[in-house]
VMD Tcl script that builds the backbone (N, CA, C; Angstrom):
set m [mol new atoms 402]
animate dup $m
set s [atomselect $m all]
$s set {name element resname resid chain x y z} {
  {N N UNK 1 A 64.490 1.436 -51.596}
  {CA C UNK 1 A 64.654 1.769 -50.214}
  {C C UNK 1 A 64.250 3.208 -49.929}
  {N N UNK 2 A 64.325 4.128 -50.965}
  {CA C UNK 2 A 64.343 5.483 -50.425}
  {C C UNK 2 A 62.531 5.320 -50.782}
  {N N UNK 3 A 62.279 4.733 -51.307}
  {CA C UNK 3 A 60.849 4.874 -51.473}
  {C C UNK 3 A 60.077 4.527 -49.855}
  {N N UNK 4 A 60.299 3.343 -49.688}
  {CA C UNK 4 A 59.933 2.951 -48.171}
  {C C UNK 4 A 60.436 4.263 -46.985}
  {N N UNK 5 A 61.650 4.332 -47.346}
  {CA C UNK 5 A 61.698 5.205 -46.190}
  {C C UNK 5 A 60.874 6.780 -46.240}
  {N N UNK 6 A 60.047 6.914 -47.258}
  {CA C UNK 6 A 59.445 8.203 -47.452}
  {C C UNK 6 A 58.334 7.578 -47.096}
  {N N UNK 7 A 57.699 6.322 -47.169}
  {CA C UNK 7 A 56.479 6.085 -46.943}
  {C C UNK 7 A 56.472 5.837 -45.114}
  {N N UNK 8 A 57.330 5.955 -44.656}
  {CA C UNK 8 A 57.361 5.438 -43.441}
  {C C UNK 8 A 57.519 7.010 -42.623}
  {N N UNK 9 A 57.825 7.678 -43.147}
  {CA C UNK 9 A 58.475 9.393 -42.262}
  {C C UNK 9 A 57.127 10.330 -42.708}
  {N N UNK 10 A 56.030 9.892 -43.508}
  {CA C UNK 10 A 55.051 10.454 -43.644}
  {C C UNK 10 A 54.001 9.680 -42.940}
  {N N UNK 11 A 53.960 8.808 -42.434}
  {CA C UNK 11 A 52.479 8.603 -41.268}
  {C C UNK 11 A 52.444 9.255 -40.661}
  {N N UNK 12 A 51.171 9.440 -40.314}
  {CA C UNK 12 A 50.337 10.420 -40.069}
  {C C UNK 12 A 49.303 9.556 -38.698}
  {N N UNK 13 A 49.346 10.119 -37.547}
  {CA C UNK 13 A 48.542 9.902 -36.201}
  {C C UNK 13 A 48.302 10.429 -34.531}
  {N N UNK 14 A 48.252 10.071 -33.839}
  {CA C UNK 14 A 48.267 10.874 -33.077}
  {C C UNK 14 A 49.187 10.903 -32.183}
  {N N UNK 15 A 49.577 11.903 -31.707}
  {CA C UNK 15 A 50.619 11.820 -30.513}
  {C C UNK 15 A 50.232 11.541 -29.234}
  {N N UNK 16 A 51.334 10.826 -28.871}
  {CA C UNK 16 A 50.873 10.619 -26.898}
  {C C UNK 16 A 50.208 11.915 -26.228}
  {N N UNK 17 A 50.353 13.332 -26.583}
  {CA C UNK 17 A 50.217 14.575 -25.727}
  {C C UNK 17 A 48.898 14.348 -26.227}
  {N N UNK 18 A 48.486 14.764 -27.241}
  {CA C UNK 18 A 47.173 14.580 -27.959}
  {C C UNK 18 A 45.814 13.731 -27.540}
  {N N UNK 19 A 46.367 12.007 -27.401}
  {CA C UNK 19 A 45.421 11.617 -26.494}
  {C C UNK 19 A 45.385 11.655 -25.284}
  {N N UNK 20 A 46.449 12.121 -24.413}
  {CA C UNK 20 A 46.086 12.347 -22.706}
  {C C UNK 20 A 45.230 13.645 -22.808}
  {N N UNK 21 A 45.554 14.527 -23.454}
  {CA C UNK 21 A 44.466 15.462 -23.649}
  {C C UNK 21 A 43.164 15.291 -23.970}
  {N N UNK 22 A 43.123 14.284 -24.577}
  {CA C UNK 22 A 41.586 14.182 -25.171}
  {C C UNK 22 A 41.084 12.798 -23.691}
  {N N UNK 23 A 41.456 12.408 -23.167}
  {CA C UNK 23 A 41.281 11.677 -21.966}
  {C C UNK 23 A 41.499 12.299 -20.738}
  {N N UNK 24 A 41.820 13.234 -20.786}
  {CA C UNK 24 A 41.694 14.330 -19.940}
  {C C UNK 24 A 40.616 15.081 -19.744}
  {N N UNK 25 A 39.922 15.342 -21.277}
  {CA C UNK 25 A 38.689 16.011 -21.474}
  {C C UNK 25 A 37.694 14.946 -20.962}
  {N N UNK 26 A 37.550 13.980 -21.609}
  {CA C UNK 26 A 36.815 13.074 -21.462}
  {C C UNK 26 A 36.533 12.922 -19.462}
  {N N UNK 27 A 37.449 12.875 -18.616}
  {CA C UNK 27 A 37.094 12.634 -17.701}
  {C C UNK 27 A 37.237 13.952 -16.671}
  {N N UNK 28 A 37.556 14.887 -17.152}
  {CA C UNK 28 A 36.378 16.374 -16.458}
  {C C UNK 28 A 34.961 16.088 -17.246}
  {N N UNK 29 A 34.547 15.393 -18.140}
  {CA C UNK 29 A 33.195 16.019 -18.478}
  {C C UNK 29 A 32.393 14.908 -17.820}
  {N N UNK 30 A 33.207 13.735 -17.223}
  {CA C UNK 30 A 32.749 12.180 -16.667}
  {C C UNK 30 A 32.414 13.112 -15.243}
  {N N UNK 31 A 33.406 13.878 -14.715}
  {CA C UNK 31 A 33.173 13.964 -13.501}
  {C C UNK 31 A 32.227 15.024 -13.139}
  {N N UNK 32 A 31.782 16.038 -13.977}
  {CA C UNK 32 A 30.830 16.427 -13.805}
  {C C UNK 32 A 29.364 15.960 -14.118}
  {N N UNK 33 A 29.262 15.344 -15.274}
  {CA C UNK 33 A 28.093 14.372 -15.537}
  {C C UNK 33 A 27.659 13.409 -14.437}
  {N N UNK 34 A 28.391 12.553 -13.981}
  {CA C UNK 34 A 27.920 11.465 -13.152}
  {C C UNK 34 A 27.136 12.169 -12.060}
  {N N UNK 35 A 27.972 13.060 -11.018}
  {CA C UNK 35 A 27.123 13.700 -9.824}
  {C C UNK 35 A 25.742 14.567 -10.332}
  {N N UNK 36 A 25.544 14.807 -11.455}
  {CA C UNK 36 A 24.098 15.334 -11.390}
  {C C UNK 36 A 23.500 14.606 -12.135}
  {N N UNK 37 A 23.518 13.159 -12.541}
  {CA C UNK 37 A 22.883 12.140 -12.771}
  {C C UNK 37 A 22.707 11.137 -11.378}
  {N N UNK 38 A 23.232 11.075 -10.478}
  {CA C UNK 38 A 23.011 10.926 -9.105}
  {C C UNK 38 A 21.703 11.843 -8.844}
  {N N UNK 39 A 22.124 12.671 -8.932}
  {CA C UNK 39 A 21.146 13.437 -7.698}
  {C C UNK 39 A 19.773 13.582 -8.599}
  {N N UNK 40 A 19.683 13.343 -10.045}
  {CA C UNK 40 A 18.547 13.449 -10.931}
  {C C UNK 40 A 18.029 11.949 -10.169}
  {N N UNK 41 A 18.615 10.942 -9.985}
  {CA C UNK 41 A 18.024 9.422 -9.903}
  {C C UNK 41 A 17.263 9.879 -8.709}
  {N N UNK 42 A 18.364 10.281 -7.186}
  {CA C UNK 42 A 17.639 10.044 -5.751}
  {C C UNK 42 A 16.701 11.411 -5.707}
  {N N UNK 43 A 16.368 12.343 -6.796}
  {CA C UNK 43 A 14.992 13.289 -6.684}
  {C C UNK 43 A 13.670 12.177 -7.065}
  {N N UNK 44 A 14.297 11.284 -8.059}
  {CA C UNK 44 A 13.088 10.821 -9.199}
  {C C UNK 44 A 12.618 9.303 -7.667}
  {N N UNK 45 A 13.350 9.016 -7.200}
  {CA C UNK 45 A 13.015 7.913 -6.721}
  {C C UNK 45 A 12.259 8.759 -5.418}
  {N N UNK 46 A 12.705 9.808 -4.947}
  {CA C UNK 46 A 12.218 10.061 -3.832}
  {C C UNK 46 A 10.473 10.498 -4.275}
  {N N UNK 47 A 10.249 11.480 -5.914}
  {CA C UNK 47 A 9.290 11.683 -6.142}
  {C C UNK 47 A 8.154 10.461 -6.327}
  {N N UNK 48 A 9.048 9.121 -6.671}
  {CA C UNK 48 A 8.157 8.008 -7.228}
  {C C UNK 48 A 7.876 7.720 -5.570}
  {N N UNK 49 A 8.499 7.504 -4.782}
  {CA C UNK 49 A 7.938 7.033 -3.165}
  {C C UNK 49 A 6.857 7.944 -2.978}
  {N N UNK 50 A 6.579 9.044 -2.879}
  {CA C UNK 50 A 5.625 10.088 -2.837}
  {C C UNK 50 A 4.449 9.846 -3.901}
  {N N UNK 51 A 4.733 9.785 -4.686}
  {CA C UNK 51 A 3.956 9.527 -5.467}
  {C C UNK 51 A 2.967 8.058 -4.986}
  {N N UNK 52 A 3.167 7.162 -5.230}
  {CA C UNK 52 A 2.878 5.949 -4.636}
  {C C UNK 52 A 2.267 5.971 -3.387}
  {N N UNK 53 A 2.908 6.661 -2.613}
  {CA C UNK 53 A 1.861 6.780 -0.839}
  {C C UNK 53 A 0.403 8.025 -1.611}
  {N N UNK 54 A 0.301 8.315 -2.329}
  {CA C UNK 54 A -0.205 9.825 -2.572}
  {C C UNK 54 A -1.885 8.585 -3.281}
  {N N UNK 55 A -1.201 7.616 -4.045}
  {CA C UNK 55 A -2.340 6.869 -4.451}
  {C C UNK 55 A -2.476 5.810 -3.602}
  {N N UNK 56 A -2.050 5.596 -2.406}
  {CA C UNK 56 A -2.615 3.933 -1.801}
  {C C UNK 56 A -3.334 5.467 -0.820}
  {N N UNK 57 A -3.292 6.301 -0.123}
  {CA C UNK 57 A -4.115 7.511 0.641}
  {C C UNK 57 A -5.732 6.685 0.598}
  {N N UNK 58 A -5.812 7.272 -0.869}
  {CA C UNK 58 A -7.806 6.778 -1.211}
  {C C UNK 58 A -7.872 5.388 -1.105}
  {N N UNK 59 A -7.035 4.567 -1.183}
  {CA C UNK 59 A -7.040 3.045 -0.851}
  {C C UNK 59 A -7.495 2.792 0.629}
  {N N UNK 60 A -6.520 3.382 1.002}
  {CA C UNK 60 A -6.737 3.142 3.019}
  {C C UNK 60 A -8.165 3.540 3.471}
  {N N UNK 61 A -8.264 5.195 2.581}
  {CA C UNK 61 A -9.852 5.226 3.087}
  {C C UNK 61 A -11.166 4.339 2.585}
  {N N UNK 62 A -11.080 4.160 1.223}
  {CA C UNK 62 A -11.979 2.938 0.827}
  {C C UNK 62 A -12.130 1.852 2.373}
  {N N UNK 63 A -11.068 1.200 2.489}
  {CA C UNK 63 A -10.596 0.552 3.637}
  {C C UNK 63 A -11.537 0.356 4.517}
  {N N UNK 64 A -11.318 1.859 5.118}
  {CA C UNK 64 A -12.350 2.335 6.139}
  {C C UNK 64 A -13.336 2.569 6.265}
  {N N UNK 65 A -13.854 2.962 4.909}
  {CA C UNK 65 A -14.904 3.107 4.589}
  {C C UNK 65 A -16.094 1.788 4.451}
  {N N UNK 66 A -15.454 0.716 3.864}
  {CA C UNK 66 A -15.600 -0.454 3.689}
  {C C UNK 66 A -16.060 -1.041 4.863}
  {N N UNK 67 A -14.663 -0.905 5.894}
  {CA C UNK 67 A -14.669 -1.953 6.960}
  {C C UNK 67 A -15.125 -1.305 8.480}
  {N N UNK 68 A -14.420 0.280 8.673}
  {CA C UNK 68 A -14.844 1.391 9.543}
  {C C UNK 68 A -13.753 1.298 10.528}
  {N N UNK 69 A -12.566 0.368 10.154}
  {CA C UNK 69 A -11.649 0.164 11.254}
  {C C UNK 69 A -10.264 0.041 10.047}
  {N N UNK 70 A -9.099 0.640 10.408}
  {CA C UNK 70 A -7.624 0.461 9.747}
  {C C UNK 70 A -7.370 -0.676 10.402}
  {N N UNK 71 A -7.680 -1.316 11.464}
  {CA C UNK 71 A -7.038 -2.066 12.535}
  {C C UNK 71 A -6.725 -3.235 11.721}
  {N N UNK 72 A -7.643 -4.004 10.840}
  {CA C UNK 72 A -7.393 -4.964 9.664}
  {C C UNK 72 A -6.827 -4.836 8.459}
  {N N UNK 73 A -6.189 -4.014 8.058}
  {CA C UNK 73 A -6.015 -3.302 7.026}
  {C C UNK 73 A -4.312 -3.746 6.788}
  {N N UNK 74 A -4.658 -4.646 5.364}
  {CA C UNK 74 A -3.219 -5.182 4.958}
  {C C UNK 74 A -2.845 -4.864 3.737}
  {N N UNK 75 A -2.071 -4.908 3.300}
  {CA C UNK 75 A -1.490 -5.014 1.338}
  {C C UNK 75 A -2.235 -5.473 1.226}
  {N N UNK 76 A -2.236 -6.968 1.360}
  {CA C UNK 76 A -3.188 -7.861 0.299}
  {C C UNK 76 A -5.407 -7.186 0.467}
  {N N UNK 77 A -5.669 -6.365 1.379}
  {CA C UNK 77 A -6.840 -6.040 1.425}
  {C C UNK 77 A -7.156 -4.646 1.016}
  {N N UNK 78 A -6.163 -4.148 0.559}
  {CA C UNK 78 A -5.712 -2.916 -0.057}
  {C C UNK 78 A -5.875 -2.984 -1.468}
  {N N UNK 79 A -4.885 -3.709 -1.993}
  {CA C UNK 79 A -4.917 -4.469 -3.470}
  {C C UNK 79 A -6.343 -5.261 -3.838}
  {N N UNK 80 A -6.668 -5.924 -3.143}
  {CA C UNK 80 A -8.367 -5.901 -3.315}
  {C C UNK 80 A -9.054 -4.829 -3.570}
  {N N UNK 81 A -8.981 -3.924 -3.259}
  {CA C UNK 81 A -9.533 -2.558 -3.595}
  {C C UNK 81 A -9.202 -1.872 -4.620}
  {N N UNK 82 A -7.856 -1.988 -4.656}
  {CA C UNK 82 A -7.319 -1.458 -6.739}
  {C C UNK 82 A -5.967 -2.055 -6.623}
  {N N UNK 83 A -6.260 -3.398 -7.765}
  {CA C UNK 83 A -5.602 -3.691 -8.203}
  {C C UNK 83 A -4.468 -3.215 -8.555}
  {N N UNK 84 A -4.342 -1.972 -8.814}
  {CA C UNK 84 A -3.143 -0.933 -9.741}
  {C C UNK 84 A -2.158 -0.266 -8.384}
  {N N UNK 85 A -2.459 -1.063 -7.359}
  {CA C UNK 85 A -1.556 0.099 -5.824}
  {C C UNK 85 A -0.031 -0.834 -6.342}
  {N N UNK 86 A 0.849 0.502 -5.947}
  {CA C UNK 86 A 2.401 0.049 -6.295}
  {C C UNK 86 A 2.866 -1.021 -5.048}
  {N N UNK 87 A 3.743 -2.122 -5.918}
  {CA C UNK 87 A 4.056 -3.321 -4.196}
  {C C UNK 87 A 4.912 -2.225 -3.656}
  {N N UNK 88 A 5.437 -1.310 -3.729}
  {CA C UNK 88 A 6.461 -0.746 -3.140}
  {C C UNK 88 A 5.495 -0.005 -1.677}
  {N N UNK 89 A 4.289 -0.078 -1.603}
  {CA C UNK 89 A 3.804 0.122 -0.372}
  {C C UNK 89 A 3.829 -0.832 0.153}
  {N N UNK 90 A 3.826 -0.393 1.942}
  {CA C UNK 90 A 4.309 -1.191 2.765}
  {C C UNK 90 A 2.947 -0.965 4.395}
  {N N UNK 91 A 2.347 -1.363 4.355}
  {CA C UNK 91 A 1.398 -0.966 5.669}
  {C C UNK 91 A 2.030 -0.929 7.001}
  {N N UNK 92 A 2.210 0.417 7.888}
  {CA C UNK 92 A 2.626 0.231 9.367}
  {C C UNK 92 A 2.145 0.255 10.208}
  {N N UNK 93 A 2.551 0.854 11.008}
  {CA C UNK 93 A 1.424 0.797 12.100}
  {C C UNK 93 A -0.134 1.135 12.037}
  {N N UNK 94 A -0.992 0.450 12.618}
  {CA C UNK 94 A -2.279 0.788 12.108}
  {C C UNK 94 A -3.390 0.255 13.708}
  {N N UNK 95 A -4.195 1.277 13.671}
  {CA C UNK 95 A -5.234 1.480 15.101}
  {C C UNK 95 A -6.746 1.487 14.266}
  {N N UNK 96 A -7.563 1.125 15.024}
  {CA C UNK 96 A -8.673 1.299 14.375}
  {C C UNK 96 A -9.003 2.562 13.975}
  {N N UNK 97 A -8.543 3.647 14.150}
  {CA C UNK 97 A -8.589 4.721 14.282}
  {C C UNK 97 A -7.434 5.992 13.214}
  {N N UNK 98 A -6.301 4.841 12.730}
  {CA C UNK 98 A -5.391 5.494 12.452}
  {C C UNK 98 A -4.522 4.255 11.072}
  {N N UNK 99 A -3.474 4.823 10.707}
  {CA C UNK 99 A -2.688 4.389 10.072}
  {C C UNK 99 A -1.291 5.091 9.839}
  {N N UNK 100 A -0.208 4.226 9.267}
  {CA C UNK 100 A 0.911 4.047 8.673}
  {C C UNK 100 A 1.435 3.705 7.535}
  {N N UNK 101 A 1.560 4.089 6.158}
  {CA C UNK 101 A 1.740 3.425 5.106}
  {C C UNK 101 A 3.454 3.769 4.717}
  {N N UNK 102 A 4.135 3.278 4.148}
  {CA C UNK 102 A 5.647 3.667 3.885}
  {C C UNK 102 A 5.619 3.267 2.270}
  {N N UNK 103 A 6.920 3.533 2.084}
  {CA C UNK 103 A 6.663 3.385 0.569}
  {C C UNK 103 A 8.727 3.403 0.328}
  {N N UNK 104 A 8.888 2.574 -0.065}
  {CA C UNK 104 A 10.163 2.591 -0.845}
  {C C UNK 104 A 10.590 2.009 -1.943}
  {N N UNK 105 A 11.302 3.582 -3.094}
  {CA C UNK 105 A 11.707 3.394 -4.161}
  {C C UNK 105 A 13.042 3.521 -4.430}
  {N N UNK 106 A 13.883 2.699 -4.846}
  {CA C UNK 106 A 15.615 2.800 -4.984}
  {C C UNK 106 A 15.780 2.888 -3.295}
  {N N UNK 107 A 16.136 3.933 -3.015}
  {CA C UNK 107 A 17.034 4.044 -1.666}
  {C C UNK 107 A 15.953 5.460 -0.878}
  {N N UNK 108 A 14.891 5.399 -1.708}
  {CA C UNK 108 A 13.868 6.982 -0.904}
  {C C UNK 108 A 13.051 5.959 -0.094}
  {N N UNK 109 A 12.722 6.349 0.862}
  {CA C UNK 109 A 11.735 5.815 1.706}
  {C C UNK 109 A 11.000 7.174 2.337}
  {N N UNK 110 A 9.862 7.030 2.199}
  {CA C UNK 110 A 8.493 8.283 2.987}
  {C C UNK 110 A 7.973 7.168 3.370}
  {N N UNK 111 A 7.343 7.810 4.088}
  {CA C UNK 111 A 5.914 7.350 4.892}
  {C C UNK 111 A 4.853 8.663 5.063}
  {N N UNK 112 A 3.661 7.987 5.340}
  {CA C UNK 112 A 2.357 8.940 5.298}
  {C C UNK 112 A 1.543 8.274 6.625}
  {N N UNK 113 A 1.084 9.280 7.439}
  {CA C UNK 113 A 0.541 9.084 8.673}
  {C C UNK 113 A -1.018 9.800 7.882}
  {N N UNK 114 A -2.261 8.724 8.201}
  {CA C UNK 114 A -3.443 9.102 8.215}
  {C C UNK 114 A -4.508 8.977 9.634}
  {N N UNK 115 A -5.634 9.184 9.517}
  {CA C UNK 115 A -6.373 9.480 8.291}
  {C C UNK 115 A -5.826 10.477 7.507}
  {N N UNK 116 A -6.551 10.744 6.514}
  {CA C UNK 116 A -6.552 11.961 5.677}
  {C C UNK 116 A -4.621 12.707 4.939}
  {N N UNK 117 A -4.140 11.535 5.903}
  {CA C UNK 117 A -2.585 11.769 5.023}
  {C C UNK 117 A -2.241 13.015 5.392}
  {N N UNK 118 A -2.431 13.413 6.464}
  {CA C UNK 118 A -1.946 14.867 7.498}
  {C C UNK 118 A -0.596 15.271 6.681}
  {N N UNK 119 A 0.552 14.212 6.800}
  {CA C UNK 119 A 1.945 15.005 6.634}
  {C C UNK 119 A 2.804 13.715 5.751}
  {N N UNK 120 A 3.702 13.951 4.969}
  {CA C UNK 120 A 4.644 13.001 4.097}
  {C C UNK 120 A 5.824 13.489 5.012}
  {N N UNK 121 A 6.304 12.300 5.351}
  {CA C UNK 121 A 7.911 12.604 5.763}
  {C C UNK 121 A 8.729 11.050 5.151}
  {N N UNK 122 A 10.447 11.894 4.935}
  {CA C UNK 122 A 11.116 10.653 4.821}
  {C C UNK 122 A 11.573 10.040 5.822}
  {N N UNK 123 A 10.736 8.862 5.745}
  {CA C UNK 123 A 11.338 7.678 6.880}
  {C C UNK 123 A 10.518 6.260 6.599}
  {N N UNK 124 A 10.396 5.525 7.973}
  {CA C UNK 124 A 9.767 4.796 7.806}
  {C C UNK 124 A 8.373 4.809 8.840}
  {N N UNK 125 A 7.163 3.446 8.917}
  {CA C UNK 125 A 6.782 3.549 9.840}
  {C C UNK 125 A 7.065 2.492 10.990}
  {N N UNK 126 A 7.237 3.516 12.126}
  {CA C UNK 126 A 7.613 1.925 13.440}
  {C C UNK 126 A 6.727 2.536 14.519}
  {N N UNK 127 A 6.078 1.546 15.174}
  {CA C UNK 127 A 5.301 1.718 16.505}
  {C C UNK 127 A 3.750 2.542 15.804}
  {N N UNK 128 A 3.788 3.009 16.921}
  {CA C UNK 128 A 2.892 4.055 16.515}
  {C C UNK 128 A 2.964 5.492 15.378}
  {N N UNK 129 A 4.090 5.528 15.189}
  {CA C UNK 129 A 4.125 7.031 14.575}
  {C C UNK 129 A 5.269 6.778 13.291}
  {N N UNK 130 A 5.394 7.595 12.719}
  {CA C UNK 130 A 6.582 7.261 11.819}
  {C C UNK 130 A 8.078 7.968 12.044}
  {N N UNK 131 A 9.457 7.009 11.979}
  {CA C UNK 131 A 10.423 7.170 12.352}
  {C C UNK 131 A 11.034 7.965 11.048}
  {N N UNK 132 A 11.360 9.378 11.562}
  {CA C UNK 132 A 12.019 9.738 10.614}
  {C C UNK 132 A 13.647 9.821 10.212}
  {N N UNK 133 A 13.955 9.968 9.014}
  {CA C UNK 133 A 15.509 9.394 8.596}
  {C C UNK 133 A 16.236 11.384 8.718}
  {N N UNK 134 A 17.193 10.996 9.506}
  {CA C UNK 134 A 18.015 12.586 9.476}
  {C C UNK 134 A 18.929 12.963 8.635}
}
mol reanalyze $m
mol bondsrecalc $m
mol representation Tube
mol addrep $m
C-alpha cells in the first residue's frame, strides 16, 4: 500500500492554471492572426479583379479592331480572341463607340470604362457608366 500511495502523490501534469494560460495565449495570437489574414485575402482578391480587367483591356480592343464597333461585343466573342481571358469578366455596358467590362473576384468587384481603359474603379458596370461601390 505505501508503495501505491507513493506512486500515486508523484504524478506529474498539468494544472488547470497552466492550461487556461496556455489557451489564453493561444487565442490572443488567434485574434491577432485572423484580422490580417482577412485583409491579406480582400487586397489579393481585389488585386486579382484588377488584374483580370488589365488583360481582357487588349481583348476589347482586338474587338474593335476586328469588328470597329464594341456595340457586339460579348464574353463569348472576347474568348474567341484569347482563349486564356479570366470567366470572372463580365461585359457592361457597351456603345459602338465605348465600353464596360467588370470583373469579380471573392467579394472585389472593379470595373474598367474604355476605350483605352481611361480609369479602374471599384464597382460595377450599369447603364452607361460604371456604378461605383462607397
Amino acid at each position: 500500500m505505501i508503495k501505491l500511495r507513493q506512486r500515486l502523490s508523484h504524478q506529474e501534469g498539468f494544472t488547470l492554471i497552466e492550461l487556461l494560460i496556455v489557451i489564453v495565449i493561444i487565442g490572443i495570437l488567434l485574434a491577432i492572426a485572423v484580422p490580417s489574414y482577412l485583409g491579406f485575402k480582400d487586397r489579393a482578391n481585389k488585386r486579382a479583379a484588377q488584374s483580370d480587367l488589365r488583360e481582357a483591356v487588349p481583348v476589347a480592343e482586338a474587338y474593335y479592331s476586328d469588328h470597329g464597333t464594341y456595340g457586339t461585343m460579348t464574353f463569348g466573342s472576347m474568348q474567341a480572341i484569347d482563349s486564356g481571358i479570366s470567366t470572372a469578366i463580365t461585359v457592361g455596358a457597351k456603345s459602338s463607340g465605348g465600353y464596360c467590362l467588370s470583373a469579380t473576384v471573392g467579394n472585389a468587384t472593379w470595373a474598367v470604362h474604355g476605350p483605352g481603359a481611361t480609369w479602374y474603379k471599384a464597382g460595377t458596370c450599369t447603364g452607361s457608366a460604371v456604378s461605383v461601390n462607397s
